[in-house]
PLY file of the C-alpha trace (Angstrom):
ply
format ascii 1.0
element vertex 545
property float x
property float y
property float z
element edge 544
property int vertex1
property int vertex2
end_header
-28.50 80.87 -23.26
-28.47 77.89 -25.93
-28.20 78.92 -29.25
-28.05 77.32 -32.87
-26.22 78.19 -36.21
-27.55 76.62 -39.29
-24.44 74.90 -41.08
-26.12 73.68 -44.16
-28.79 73.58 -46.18
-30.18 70.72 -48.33
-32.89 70.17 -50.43
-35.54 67.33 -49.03
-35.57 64.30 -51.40
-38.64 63.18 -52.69
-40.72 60.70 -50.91
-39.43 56.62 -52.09
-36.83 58.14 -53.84
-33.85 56.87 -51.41
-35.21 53.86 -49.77
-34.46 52.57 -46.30
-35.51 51.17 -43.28
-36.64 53.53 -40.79
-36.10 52.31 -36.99
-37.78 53.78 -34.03
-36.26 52.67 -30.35
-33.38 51.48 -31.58
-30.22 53.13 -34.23
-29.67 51.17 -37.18
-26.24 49.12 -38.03
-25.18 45.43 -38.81
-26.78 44.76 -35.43
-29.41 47.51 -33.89
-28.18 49.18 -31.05
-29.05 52.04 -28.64
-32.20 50.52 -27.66
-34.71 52.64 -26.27
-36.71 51.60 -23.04
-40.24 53.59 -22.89
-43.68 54.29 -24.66
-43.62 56.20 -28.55
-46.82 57.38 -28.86
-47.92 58.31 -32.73
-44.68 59.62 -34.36
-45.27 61.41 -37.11
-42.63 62.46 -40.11
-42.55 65.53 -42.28
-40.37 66.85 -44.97
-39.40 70.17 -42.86
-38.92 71.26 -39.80
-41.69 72.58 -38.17
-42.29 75.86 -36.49
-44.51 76.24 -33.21
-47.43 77.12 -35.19
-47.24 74.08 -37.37
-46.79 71.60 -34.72
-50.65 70.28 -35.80
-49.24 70.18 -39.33
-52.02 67.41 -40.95
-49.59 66.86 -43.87
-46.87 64.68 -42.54
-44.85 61.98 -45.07
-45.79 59.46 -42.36
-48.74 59.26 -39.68
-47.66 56.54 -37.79
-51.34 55.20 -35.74
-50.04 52.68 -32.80
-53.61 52.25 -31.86
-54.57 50.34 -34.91
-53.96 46.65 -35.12
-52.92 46.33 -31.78
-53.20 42.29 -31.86
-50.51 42.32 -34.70
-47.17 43.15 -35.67
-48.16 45.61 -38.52
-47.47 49.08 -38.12
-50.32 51.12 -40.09
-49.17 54.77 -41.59
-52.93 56.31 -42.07
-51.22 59.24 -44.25
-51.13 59.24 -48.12
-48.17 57.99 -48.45
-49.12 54.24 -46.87
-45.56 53.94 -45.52
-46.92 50.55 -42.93
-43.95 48.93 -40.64
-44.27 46.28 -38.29
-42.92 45.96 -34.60
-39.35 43.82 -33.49
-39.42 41.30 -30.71
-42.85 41.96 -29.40
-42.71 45.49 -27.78
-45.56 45.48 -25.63
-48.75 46.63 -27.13
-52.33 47.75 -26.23
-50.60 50.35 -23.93
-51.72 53.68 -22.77
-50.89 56.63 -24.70
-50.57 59.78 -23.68
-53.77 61.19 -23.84
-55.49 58.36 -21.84
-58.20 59.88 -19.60
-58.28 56.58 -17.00
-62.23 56.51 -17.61
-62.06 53.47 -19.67
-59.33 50.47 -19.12
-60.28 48.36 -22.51
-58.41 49.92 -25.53
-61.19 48.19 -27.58
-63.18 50.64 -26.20
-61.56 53.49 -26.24
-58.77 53.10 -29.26
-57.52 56.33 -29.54
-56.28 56.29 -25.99
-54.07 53.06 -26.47
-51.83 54.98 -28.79
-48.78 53.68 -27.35
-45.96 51.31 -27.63
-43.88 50.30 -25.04
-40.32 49.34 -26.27
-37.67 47.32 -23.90
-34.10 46.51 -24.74
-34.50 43.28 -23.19
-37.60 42.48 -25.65
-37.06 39.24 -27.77
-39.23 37.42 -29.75
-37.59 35.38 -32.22
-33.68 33.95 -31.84
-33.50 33.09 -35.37
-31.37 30.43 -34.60
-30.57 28.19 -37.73
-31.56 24.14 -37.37
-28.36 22.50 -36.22
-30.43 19.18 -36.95
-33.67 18.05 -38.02
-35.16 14.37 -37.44
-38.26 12.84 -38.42
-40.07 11.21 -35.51
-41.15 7.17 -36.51
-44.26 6.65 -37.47
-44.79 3.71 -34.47
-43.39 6.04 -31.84
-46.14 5.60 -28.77
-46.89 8.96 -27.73
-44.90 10.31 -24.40
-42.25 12.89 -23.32
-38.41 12.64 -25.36
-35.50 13.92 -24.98
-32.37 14.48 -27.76
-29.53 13.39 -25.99
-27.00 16.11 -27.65
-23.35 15.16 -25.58
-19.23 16.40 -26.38
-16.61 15.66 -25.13
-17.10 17.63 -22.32
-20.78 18.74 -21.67
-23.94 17.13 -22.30
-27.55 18.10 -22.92
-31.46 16.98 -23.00
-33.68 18.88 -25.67
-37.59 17.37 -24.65
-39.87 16.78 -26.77
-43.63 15.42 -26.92
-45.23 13.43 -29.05
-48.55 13.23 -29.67
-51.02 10.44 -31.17
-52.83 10.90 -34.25
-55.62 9.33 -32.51
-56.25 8.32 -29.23
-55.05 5.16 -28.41
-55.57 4.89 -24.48
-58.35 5.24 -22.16
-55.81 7.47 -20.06
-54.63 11.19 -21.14
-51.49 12.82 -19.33
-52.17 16.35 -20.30
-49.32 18.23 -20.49
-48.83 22.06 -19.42
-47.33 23.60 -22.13
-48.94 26.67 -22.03
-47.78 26.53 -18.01
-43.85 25.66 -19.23
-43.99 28.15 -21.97
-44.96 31.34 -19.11
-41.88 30.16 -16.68
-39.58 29.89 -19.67
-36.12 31.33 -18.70
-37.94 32.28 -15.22
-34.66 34.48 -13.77
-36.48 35.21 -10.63
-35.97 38.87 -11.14
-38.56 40.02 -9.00
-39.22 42.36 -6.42
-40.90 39.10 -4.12
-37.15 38.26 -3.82
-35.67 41.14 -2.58
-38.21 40.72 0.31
-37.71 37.03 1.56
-33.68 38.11 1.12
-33.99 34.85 -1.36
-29.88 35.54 -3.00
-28.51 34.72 -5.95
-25.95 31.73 -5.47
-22.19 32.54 -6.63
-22.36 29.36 -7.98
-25.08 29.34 -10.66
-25.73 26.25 -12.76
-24.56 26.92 -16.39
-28.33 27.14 -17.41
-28.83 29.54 -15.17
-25.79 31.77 -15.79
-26.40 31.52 -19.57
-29.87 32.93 -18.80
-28.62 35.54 -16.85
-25.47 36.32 -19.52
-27.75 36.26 -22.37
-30.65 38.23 -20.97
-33.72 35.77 -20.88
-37.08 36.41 -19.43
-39.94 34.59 -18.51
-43.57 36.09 -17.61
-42.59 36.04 -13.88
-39.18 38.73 -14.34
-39.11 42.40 -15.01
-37.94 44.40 -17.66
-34.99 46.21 -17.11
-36.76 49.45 -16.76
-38.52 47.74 -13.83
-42.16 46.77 -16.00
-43.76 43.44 -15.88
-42.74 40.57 -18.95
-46.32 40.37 -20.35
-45.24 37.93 -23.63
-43.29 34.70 -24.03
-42.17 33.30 -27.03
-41.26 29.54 -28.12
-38.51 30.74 -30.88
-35.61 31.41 -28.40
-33.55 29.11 -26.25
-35.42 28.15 -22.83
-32.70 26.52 -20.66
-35.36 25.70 -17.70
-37.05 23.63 -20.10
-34.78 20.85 -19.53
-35.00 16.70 -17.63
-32.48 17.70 -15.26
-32.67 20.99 -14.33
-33.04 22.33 -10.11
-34.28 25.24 -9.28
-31.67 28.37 -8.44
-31.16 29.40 -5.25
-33.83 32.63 -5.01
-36.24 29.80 -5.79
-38.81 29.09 -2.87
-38.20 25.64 -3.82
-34.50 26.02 -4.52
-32.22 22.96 -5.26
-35.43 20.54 -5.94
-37.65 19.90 -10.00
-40.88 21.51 -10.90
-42.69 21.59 -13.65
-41.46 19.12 -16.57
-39.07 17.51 -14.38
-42.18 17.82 -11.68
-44.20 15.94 -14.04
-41.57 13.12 -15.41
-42.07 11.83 -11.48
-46.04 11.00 -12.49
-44.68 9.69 -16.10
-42.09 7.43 -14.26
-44.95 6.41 -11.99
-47.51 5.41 -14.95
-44.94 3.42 -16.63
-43.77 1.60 -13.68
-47.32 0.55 -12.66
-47.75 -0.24 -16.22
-50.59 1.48 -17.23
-51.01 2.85 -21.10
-51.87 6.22 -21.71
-51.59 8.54 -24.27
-49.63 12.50 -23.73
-51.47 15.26 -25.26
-50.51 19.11 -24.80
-52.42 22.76 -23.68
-51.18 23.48 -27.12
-53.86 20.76 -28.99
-56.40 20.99 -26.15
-56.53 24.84 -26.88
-57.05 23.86 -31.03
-58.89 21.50 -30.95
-61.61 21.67 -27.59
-63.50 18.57 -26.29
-62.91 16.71 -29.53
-59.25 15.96 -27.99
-60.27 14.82 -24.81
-63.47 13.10 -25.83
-62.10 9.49 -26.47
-60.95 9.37 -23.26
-62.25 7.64 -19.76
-59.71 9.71 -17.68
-57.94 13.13 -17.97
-54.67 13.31 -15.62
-53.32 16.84 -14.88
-49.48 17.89 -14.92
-48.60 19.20 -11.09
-48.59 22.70 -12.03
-51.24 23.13 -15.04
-51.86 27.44 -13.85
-52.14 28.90 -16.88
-55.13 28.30 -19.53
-56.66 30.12 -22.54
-60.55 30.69 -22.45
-60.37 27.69 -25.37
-58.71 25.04 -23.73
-61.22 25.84 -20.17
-64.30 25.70 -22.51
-63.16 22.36 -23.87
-62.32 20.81 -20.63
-65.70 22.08 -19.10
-67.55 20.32 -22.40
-65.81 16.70 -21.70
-66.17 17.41 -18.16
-70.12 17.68 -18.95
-70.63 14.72 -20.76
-69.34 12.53 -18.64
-65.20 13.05 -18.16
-63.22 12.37 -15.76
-60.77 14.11 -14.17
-57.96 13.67 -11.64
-55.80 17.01 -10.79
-52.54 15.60 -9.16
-51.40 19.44 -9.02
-51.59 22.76 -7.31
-52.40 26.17 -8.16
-54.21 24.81 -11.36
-56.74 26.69 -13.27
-55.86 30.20 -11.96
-54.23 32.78 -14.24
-55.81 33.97 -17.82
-53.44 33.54 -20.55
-54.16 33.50 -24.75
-52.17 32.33 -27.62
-51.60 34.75 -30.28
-54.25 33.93 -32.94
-51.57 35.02 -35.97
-48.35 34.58 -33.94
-48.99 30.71 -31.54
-45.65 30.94 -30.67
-46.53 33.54 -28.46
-48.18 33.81 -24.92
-49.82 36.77 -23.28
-50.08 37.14 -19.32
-51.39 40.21 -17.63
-51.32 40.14 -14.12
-53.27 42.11 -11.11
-55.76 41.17 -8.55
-53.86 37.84 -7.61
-50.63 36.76 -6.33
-48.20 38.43 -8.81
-44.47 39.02 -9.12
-45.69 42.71 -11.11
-49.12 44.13 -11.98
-49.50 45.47 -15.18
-49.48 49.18 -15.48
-52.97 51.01 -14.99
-55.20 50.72 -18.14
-53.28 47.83 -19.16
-55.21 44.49 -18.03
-56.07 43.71 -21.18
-54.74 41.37 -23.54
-53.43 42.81 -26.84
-53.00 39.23 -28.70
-56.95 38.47 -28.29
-58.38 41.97 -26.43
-59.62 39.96 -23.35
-59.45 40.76 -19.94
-56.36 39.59 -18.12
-56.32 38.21 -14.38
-57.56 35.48 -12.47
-60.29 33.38 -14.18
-61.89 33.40 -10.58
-62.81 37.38 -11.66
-64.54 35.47 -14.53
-66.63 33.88 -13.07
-64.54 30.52 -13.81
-62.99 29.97 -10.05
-61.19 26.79 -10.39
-63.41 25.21 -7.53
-66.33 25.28 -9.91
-64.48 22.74 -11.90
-61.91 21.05 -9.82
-63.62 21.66 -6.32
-60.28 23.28 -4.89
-58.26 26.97 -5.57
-55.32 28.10 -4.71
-54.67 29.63 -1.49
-51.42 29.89 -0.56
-47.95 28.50 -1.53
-43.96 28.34 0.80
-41.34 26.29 1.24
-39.74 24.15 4.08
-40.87 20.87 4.69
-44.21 19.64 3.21
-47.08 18.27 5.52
-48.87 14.80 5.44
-52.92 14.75 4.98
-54.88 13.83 7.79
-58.37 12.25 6.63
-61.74 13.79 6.97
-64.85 12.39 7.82
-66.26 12.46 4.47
-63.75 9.91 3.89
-65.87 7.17 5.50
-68.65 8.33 2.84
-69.37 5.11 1.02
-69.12 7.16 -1.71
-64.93 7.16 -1.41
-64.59 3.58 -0.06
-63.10 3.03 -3.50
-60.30 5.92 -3.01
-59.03 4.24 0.31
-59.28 0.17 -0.43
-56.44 -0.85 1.59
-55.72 2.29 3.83
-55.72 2.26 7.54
-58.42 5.56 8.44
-55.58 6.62 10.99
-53.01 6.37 9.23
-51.50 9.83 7.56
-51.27 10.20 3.94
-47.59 11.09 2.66
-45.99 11.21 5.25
-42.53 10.45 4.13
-40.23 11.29 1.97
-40.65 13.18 -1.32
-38.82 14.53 -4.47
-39.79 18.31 -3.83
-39.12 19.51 -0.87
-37.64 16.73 0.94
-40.90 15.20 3.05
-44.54 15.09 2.86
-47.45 14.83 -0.03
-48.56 18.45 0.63
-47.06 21.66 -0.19
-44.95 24.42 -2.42
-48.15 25.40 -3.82
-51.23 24.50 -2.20
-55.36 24.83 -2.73
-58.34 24.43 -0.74
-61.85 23.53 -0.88
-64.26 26.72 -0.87
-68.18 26.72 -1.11
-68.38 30.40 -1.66
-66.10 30.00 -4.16
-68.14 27.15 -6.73
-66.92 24.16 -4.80
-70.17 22.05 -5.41
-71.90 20.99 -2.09
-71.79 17.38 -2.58
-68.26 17.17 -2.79
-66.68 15.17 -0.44
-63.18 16.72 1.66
-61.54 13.57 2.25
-58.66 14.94 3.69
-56.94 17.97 4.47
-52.97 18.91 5.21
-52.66 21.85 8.05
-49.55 22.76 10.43
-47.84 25.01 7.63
-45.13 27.50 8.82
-45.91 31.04 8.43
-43.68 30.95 4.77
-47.28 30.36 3.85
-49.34 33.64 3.52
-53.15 33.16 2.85
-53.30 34.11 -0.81
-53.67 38.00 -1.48
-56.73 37.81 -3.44
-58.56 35.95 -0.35
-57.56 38.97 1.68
-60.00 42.21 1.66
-57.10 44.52 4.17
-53.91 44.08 4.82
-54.08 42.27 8.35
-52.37 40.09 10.95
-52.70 35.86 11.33
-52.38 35.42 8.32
-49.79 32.55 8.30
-49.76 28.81 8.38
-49.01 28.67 11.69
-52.19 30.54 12.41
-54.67 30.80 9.73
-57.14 27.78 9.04
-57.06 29.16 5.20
-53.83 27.41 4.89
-54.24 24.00 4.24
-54.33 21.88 1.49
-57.95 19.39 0.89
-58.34 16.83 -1.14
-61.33 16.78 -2.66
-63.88 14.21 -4.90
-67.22 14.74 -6.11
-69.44 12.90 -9.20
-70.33 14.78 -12.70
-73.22 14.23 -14.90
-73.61 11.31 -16.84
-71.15 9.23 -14.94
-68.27 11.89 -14.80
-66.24 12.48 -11.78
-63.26 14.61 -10.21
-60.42 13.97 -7.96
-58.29 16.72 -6.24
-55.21 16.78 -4.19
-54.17 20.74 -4.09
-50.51 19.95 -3.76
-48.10 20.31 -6.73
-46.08 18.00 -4.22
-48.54 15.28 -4.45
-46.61 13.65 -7.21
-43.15 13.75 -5.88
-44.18 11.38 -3.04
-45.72 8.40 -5.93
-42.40 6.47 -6.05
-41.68 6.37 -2.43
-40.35 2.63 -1.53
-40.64 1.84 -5.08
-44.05 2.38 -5.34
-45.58 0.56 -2.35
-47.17 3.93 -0.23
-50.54 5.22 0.44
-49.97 8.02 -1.97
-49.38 5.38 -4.80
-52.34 3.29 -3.66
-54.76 6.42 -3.36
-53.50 7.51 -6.99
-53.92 3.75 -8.67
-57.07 3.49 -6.70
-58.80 6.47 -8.14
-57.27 5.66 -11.52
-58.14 2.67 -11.75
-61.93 3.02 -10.99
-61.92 6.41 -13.27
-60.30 4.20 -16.44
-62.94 1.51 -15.60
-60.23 -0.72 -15.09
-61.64 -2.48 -12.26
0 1
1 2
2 3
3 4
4 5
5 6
6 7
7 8
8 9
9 10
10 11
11 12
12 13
13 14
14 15
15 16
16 17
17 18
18 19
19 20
20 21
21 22
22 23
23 24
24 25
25 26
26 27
27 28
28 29
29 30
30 31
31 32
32 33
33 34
34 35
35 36
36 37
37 38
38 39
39 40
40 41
41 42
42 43
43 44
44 45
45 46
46 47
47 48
48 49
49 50
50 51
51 52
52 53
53 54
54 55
55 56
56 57
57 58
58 59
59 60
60 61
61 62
62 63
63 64
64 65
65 66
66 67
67 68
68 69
69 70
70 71
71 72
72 73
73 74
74 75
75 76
76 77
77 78
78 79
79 80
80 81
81 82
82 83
83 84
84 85
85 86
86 87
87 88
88 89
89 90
90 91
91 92
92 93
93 94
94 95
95 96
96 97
97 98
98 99
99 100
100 101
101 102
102 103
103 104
104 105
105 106
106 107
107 108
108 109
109 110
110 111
111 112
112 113
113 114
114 115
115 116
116 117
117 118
118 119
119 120
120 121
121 122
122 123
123 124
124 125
125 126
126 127
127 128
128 129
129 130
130 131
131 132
132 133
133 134
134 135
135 136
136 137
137 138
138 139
139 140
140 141
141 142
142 143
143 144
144 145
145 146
146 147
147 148
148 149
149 150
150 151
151 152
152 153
153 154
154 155
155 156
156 157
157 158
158 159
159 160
160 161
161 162
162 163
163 164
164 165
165 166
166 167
167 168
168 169
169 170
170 171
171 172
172 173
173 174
174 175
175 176
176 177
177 178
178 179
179 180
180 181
181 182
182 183
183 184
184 185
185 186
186 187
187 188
188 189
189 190
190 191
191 192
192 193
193 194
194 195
195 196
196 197
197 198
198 199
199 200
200 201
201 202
202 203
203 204
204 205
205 206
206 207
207 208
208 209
209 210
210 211
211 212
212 213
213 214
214 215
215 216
216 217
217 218
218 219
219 220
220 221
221 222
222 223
223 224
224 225
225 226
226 227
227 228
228 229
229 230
230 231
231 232
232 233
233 234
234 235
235 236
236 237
237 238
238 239
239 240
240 241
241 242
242 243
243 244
244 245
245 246
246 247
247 248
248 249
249 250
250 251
251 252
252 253
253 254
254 255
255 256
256 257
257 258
258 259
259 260
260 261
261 262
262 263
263 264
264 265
265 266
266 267
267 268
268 269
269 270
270 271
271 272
272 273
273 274
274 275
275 276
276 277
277 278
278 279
279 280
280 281
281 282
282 283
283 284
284 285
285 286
286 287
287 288
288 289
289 290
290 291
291 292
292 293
293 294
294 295
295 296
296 297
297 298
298 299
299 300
300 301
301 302
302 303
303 304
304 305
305 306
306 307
307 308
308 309
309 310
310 311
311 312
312 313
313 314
314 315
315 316
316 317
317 318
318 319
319 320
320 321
321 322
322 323
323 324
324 325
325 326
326 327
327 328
328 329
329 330
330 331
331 332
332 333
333 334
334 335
335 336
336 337
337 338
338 339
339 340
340 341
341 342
342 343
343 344
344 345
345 346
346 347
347 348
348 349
349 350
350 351
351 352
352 353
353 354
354 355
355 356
356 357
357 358
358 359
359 360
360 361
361 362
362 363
363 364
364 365
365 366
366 367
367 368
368 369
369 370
370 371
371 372
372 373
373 374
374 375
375 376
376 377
377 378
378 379
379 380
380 381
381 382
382 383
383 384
384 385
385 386
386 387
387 388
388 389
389 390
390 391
391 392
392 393
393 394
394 395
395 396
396 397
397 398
398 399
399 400
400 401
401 402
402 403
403 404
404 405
405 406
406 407
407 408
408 409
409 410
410 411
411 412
412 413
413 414
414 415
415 416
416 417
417 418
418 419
419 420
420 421
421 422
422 423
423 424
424 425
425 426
426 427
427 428
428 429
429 430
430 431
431 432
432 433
433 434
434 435
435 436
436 437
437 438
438 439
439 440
440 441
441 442
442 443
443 444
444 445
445 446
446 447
447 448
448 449
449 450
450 451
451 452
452 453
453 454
454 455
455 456
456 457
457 458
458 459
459 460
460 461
461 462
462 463
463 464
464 465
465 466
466 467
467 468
468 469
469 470
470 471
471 472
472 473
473 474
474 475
475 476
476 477
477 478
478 479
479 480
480 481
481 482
482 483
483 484
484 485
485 486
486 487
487 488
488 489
489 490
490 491
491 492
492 493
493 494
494 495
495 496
496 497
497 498
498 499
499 500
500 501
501 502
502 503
503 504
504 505
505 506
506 507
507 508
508 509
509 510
510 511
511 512
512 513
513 514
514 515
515 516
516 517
517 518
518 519
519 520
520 521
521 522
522 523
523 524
524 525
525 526
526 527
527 528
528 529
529 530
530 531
531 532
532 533
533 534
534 535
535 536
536 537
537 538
538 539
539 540
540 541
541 542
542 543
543 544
């Protein structure tokens, strides 16, 4: 039997009279240690011990309420004493607590449930690295995508950066995907998905990669290391995958070839070789500032990957798009997953995944956001399907070799004549080689055109890509049971259209559904029918013509 012996007695100190910091999941030192992985639910303090009959003691130094200003670091203490804290390295918030019921699955609604935080050891928010440098960028810089070239005498490395004009100066916008870059930052690929292709680490992992790995990054798309989903990313901390020359590591799908910035530079390269001026703007401006960003301009040009948007930067797309915008989305799997900026915090992005193709799901009761209390997902469960605005959603996304398109009828619509000036009608689109996954304009991630979905019925499907392997699954949230056929090989939902269709007031969109649309712009210097469909389209959308 256990027992105890009382070895001293002291007298409790008053309350403030021997002040320090108080930490919960974690022991105080020079650095904290001991980190605790789990959910704290309302800790309370009192000056005694308690017996069994005081455990409801309503007298405590410290009441500790979790469930109160869940969008923000604070820490509220609702007892007398008003002893507030705030939380470390975003711990994840707007969690269940222990009494939560399952009947409701918004904390706004029921607060007192959502008295929880969950604390990981891998949780960071802010490096608090010190500048090693600081430079002022010159007032007649044209706007585009930088690098600081930092080199030693043994290593060398690219910091990007993007500038922005003050005002527009082009009639074309590259729109950047920040937001997109900021959700993959540090992306580890420490996830379950792959465990089951048997996708392996490499034992030779690029230094950005091992530094990652050494210094415990994460990006919205790893775990935690008690096995929960990364809901947050943060801009204050190093993100080595953020970088001009960086490949993807061997568990990628896409391993050894660019995506996203790098993905992106091949369109940038393209622009400035054909010589056409445009302006860059970012997710981060477009979410600030609306339609008033995009409004000066003919022509809106999407990154290859632009997935991730806040409700802001969708209603200020939609707003140019309805008087009169036009767009071209040179990407795939655009427009899908719901993510918000931290009103207080904007260094920080909120993801929380479930009914979509996921690397986790976010526990039950917690699909909403903390940082804005919205409801996390797929904006297609919000009745904002990227069809409705693009005419194409995602639907499924491998590797292996990409396809070429094969045109439709509605090609031969008058309508598109313009898109194909200088095309033979048999001859395949992209069908040659590329800078992701080594041949072909179609693939990695892929979308198609869908009535049911909000495609609008006079859009035109001027050409689709078909023949994938079965490394492409039909998209999970297309699929009502688990069932059979449901490969590339097999299933005529894998495929990748290219879409166009007129707005009001002279607006228009044009669609690919292939992040690997891009990579195929610079084939034989330019001269291809993917270059000649993109300048075509560009050209009449910029009223260049």
């Amino acid at each position: 039997r256990a027992r105890a012996k009382v070895c001293k007695t002291i007298s409790p100190l008053a309350v403030g009279e021997n002040e320090g910091d108080l930490l919960m999941a974690a022991a105080s030192g020079p650095v904290a240690t001991h980190h605790f992985n789990g959910k704290i639910d309302n800790p309370r303090l009192y000056d005694r011990a308690l017996s069994i009959a005081e455990a409801d003691a309503d007298t405590p130094i410290a009441n500790w309420d979790f469930s109160l200003d869940i969008g923000a670091e604070t820490v509220r203490d609702t007892g007398a004493n008003q002893l507030h804290g705030r939380t470390v390295n975003l711990p994840t918030r707007a969690a269940t607590g222990h009494n939560w019921t399952g009947d409701e699955s918004d904390f706004k609604v029921a607060p007192s449930q959502y008295g929880a935080i969950h604390f990981h050891d891998d949780d960071l928010e802010d490096a608090q690295w010190d500048a090693a440098f600081e430079w002022t960028v010159p007032p007649d810089w044209p706007s585009g995508v930088y690098a600081a070239h930092l080199a030693s005498a043994d290593a060398e490395d690219y910091l990007p950066f993007i500038v922005v004009p003050e005002k527009a100066q082009a009639r074309i916008a590259f729109l950047v995907p920040t937001l997109t870059y900021l959700v993959y930052a540090n992306q580890r690929f420490n996830d379950p998905i792959r465990a089951m292709l048997d996708l392996r680490e490499s034992s030779d992992a690029a230094p950005q990669d091992q530094y990652m790995q050494d210094q415990r990054l994460l990006s919205c798309y790893d775990l935690h290391s008690d096995g929960t989903g990364v809901c947050y990313s943060s801009r204050l901390r190093p993100i080595l995958n953020f970088r001009p020359l960086y490949r993807m590591p061997s568990r990628s799908l896409a391993a050894d070839w660019p995506r996203l910035l790098n993905a992106d530079l091949h369109l940038l390269d393209w622009l400035d070789t054909k010589g056409f001026a445009y302006d860059v703007i970012t997710d981060d401006e477009l979410h600030c500032e609306g339609s008033e960003l995009l409004e000066p301009y003919q022509v809106i040009i999407t990154g290859t990957h632009p997935e991730y948007w806040t409700a802001s930067m969708l209603k200020g797309l939609e707003a140019y798009q309805a008087e009169g915008g036009r767009l071209m989305y040179l990407g795939g799997n655009g427009f899908y997953w719901i993510a918000s900026f931290d009103p207080q915090r904007p260094h920080i992005v909120e993801v929380r995944r479930w009914r979509g193709s996921r690397v986790w799901e976010a526990a039950p009761g917690e699909c909403f956001h903390s940082t804005t209390g919205e409801m996390g997902g797929l904006w297609r469960f919000r009745n904002r399907a990227p069809q409705k605005m693009v005419g194409v959603g995602f639907t499924s996304q491998g590797g292996g070799r990409n396809r070429p398109y094969k045109r439709q009828p509605d090609s031969l619509d008058p309508r598109a004549a313009f898109i194909f000036e200088g095309l033979d009608p048999e001859e395949l689109i992209g069908d040659f080689p590329a800078l992701v996954l080594e041949h072909g304009a179609s693939g990695f991630e892929i979308d198609r055109l869908d009535h049911g979905q909000g495609t609008p019925d006079h859009a035109l499907l001027l050409a689709s890509a078909e023949g994938f392997t079965d490394l492409y699954q039909v998209a999970i949230e297309d699929q009502l049971v688990s069932a059979p056929n449901t490969g590339g090989s097999q299933n005529p939902l894998v495929r990748s259209d290219m879409v166009y269709f007129e707005g009001p007031k002279g607006g228009a969109v044009f669609s690919v559904g292939s992040i690997s649309w891009c990579s195929c712009l610079s084939h034989n210097h330019g001269d291809n029918n993917v270059s000649r469909i993109t300048e075509n389209v560009l050209r009449r959308f910029a009223e260049m013509d």
